[in-house]
C-alpha positions in Angstrom: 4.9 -20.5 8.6 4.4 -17.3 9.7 1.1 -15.5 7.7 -1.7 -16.8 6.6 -0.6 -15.5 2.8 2.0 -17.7 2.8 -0.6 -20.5 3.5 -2.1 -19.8 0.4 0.7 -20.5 -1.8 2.3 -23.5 0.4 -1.2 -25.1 -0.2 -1.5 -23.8 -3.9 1.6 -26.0 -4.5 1.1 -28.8 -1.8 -2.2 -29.5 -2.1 -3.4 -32.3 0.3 0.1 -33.5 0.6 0.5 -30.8 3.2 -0.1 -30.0 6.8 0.2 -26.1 7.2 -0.1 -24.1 10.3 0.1 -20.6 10.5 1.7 -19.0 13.5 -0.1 -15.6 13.5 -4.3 -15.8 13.1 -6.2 -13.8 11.0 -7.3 -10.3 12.4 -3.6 -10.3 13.9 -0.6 -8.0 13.2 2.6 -9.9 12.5 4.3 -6.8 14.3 2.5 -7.6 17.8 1.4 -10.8 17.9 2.7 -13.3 20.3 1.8 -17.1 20.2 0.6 -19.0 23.0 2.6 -22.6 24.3 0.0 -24.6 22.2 1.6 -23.4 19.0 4.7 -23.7 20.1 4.6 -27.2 21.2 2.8 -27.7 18.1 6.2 -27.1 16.0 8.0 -29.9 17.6 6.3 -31.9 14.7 7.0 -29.8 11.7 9.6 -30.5 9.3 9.7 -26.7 7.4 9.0 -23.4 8.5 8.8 -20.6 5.9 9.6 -17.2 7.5 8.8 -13.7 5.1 10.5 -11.1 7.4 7.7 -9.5 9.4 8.7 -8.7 13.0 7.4 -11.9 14.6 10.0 -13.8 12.4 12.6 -11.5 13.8 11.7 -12.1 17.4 10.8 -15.9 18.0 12.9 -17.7 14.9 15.5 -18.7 17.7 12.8 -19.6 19.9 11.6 -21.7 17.1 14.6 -23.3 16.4 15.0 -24.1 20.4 11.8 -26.1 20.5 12.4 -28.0 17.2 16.6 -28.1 16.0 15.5 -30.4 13.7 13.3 -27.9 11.5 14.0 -26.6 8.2 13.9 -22.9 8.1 13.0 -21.1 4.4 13.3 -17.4 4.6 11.7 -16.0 1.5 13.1 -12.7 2.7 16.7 -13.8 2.0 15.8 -15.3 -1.6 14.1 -12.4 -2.9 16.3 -9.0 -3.2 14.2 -6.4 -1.1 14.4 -3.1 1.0 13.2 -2.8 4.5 9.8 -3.8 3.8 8.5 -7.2 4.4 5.5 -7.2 2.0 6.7 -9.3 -0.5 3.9 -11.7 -1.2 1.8 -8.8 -2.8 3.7 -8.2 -5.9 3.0 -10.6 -8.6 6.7 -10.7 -9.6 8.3 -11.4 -6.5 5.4 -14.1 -5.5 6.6 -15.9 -8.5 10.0 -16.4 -7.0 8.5 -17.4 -3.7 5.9 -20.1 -5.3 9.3 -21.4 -7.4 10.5 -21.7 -3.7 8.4 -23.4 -2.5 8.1 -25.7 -5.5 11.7 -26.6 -5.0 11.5 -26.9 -1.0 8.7 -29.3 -1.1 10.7 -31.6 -3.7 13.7 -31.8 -2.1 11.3 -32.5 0.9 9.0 -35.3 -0.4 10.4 -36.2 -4.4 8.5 -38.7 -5.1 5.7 -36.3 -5.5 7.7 -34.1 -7.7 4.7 -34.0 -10.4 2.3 -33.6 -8.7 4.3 -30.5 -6.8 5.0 -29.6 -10.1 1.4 -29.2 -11.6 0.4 -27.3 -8.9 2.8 -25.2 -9.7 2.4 -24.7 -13.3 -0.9 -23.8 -12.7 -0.5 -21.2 -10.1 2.1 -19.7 -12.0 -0.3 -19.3 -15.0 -2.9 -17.9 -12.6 -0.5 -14.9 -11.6 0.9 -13.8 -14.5 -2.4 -13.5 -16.1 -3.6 -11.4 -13.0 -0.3 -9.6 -14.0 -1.4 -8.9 -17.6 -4.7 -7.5 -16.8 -3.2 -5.4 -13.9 -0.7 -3.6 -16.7 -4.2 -3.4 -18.7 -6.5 -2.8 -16.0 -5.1 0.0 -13.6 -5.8 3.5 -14.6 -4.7 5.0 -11.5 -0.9 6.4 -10.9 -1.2 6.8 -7.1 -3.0 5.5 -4.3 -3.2 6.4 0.0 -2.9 3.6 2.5 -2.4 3.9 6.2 0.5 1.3 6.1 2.8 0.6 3.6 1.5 -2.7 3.0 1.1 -2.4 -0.7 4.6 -0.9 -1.7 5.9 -3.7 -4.3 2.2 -4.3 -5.9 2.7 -0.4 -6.8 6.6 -0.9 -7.5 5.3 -3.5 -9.9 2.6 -1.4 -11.8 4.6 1.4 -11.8 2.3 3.4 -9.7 2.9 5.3 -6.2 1.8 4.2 -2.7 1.4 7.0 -0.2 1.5 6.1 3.6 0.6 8.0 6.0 1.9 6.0 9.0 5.1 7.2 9.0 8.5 5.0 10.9 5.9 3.0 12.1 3.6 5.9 14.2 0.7 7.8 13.2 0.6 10.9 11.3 0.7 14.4 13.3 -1.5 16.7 12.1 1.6 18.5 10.2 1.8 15.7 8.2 -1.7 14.7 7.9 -1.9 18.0 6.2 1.3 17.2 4.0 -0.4 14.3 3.0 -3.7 15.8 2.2 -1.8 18.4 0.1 -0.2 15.6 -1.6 -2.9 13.3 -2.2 -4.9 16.4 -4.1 -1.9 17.2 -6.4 -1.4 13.4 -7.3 -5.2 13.3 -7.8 -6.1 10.3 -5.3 -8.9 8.7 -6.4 -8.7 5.5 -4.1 -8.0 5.2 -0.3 -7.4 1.7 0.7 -7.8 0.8 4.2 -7.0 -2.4 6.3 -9.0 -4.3 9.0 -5.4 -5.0 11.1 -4.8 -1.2 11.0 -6.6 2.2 12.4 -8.7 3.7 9.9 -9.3 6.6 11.1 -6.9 8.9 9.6 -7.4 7.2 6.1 -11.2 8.2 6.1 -10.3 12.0 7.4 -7.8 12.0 4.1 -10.6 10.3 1.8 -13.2 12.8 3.2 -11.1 15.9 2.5 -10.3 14.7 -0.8 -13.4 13.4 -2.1 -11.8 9.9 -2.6 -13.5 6.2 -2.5 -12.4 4.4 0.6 -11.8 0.5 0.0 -11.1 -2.0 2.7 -8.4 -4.4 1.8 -6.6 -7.0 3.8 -2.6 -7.2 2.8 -2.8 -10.5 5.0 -5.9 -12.7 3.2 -4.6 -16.5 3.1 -5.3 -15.8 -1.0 -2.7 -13.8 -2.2 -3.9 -13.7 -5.9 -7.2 -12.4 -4.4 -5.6 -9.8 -2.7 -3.8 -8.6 -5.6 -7.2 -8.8 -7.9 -9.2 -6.7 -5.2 -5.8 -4.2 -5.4 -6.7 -4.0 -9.4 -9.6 -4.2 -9.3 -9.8 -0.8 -6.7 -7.4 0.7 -9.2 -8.9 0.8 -12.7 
């Protein structure tokens, strides 16, 4: 697979029935990392690989599929009805439909350890939609600034508004940081949530003129439901 997020729910579901190897390490951006031969060659011995749309998948899937024909390729992307953006795994709704997929992938894969598959499932299931009811109880907030619109469906879910300030994938000018800055006071920004794999700099000159806390979040932690309490919890 190709995140480390992903990890966390293949293994939610698979337990120790599973192997799992994640193509791009933590600290890395799925938009510029490349993987060396070792983890290449490394693929010749898997049997599925679940892609989620980030860039990477989009550049070495064929490679992928050149080094192992045999592989079984699960592209959350075209289960789950989407836009442009690939961060799908942060909104309780749609990482639901993933786990579901994952549940039936691994079945069809190795049946005869449907229940067990199954369990794990049930209870990871459970686990997210009650982080889902205390996020529609919890969160306070109706907007939030990010540098990168990692967090788009988590706010698409709670009906609140993420404000990016990269924008088409470059840095704000400093027209638009002052856009922004006009923005983030009308909306009332309390929170600025920033991320270890992008710059931060920008974010804290936003936070700073708007007197807002500034709260490091990683959109790419291997536990998803984590991520999405931190996101709540930053929000109340």
């Amino acid at each position: 697979m190709t995140i480390l997020a992903q990890k966390g729910v293949v293994k939610a579901i698979g337990g120790d029935k599973v192997n799992v190897n994640v193509m791009v390490p933590p600290g890395n951006s799925p938009a510029t990392y490349a993987p060396d031969f070792k983890q290449l060659k490394a693929l010749k011995n898997s049997q599925i690989y679940f892609t989620i749309g980030v860039p990477f998948d989009k550049k070495y899937i064929e490679k992928i599929k050149e080094i192992n024909p045999q592989i079984k390729i699960i592209d959350f992307g075209k289960l789950i009805k989407r836009d442009s953006n690939p961060h799908i795994w942060l909104s309780p709704a749609l990482l639901m439909l993933q786990a579901k997929t994952v549940l039936d992938t691994l079945i069809q894969n190795d049946p005869k350890n449907k229940a067990f598959y199954l369990k794990n499932y049930q209870t990871f299931v459970s686990k997210l939609s009650n982080l889902e009811k205390k996020g529609f109880l919890t969160i306070k907030q109706k907007a939030f600034l990010t540098f990168h619109p990692s967090f788009h469906y988590f706010a698409k879910d709670f009906l609140i508004k993420e404000i990016a300030l990269q924008k088409e994938g470059k840095s704000p000018s400093f027209a638009y940081l002052a856009k922004i800055i006009k923005l983030a006071k009308k909306e009332n920004i309390k929170t600025v949530i920033i991320s270890p794999e992008f710059p931060t700099k920008y974010a804290k000159i936003v936070a700073g003129k708007i007197g807002a806390d500034v709260v490091t979040i990683s959109p790419l932690n291997e536990n998803p439901l984590k991520t999405i309490n931190s996101l709540i919890e930053a929000l109340k």
